[in-house]
C-alpha positions in Angstrom: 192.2 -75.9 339.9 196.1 -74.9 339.6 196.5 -71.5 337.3 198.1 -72.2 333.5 200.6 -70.0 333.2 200.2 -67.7 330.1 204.4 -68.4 329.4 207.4 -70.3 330.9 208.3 -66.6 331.3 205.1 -65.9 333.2 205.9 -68.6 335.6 209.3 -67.6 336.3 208.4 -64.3 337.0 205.5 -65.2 339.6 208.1 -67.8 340.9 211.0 -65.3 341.7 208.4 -62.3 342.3 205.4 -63.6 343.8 201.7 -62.9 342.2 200.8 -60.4 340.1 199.9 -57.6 340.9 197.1 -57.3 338.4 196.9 -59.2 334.8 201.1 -59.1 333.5 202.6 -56.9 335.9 204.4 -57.0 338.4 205.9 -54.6 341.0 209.9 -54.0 339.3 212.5 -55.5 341.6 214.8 -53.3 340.1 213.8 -49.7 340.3 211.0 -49.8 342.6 212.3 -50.9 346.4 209.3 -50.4 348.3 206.5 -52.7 346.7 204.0 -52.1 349.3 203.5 -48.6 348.6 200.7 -49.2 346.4 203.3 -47.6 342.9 202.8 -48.3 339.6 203.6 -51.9 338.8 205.6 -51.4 336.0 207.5 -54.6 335.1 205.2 -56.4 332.9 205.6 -59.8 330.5 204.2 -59.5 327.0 202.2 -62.7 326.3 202.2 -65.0 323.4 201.3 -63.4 320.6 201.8 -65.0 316.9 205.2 -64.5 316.2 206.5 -61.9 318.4 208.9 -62.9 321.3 207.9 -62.9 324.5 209.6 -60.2 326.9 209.8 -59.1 330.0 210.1 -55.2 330.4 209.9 -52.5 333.2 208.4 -49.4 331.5 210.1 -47.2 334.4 214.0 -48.3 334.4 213.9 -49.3 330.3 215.2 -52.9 331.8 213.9 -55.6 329.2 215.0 -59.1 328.4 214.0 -62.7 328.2 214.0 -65.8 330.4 217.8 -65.9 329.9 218.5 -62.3 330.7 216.0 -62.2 334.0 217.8 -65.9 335.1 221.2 -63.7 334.5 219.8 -60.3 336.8 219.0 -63.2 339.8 221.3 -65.7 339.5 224.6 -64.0 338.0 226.8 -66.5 339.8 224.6 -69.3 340.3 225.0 -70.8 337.1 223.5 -74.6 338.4 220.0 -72.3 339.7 219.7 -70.7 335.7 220.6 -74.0 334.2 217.6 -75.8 336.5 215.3 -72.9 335.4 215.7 -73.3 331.9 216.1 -77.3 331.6 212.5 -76.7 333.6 211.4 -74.0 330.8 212.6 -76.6 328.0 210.7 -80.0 329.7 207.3 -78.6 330.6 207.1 -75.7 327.8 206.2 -76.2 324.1 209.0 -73.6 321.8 206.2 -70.9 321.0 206.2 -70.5 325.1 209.6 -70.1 325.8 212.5 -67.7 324.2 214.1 -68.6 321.1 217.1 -68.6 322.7 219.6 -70.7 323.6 217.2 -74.0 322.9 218.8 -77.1 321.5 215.4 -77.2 319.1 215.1 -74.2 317.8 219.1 -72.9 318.3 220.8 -69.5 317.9 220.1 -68.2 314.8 219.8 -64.7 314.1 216.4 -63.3 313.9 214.5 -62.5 310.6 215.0 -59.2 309.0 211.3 -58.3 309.7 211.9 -58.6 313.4 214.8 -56.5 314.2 214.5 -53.5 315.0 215.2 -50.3 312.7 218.3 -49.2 314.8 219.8 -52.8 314.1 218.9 -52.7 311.0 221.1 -49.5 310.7 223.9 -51.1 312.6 224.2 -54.1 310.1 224.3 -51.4 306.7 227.0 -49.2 308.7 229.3 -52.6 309.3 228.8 -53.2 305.7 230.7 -49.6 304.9 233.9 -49.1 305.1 235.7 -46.3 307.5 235.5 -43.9 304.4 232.3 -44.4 303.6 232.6 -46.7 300.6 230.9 -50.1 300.3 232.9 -52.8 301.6 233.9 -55.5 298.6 234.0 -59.0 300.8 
């Protein structure tokens, strides 16, 4: 019986790094060069989980993305390989597997407020100010 794959994510990441190395996680191809020295497998997807995106991250190197971004890392000239990845992503995955991004179906709109994070959050009310500190009048 052929494994279902927790996320299109998921299945990218055991396509362009091999299984597992236990549950999520996966030996970095980033940070950590020598795989079969039994390290810490650190590079881990987050799986679905109500409304929360799914993500890749590597909790050594801080390197964190989505399909999209991991596509970019391995294929940052091959635009025809990201392109068959993620018309592969959109065919065989419902939306709630996949990124939000980027999709004909769901578009590029901006997340909701309650998922940003606090430091964006910030960013957005300091744009709002002027250089002097005054409230901007648009």
């Amino acid at each position: 019986m052929a494994r279902r794959f927790e996320s299109f994510l998921w299945e990218l990441c055991s396509h362009l790094l091999g299984p597992p190395e236990y549950g999520s996680s996966w030996h970095c191809p980033f940070c950590d060069p020598d795989p079969e020295r039994k390290s810490w497998a650190s590079f881990s997807v987050r799986p679905p989980l109500r409304h929360y995106p799914i993500k890749f991250r590597c909790h050594r190197c801080k390197v964190w993305g989505d399909e999209h971004d991991l596509l970019h890392k391995f294929f940052h000239d091959d635009e025809e390989s990201q392109q068959f990845w993620l018309d592969y992503g959109q065919a065989f995955y419902p939306p709630e597997l996949r990124s939000r991004r980027g999709y004909p179906d769901t578009g590029n709109a901006p997340p909701a407020p309650s998922m940003m994070s606090t430091n964006t959050k910030r960013g957005q009310r300091r744009s709002d100010r002027s250089p002097n500190g005054a409230q901007r009048e648009d």
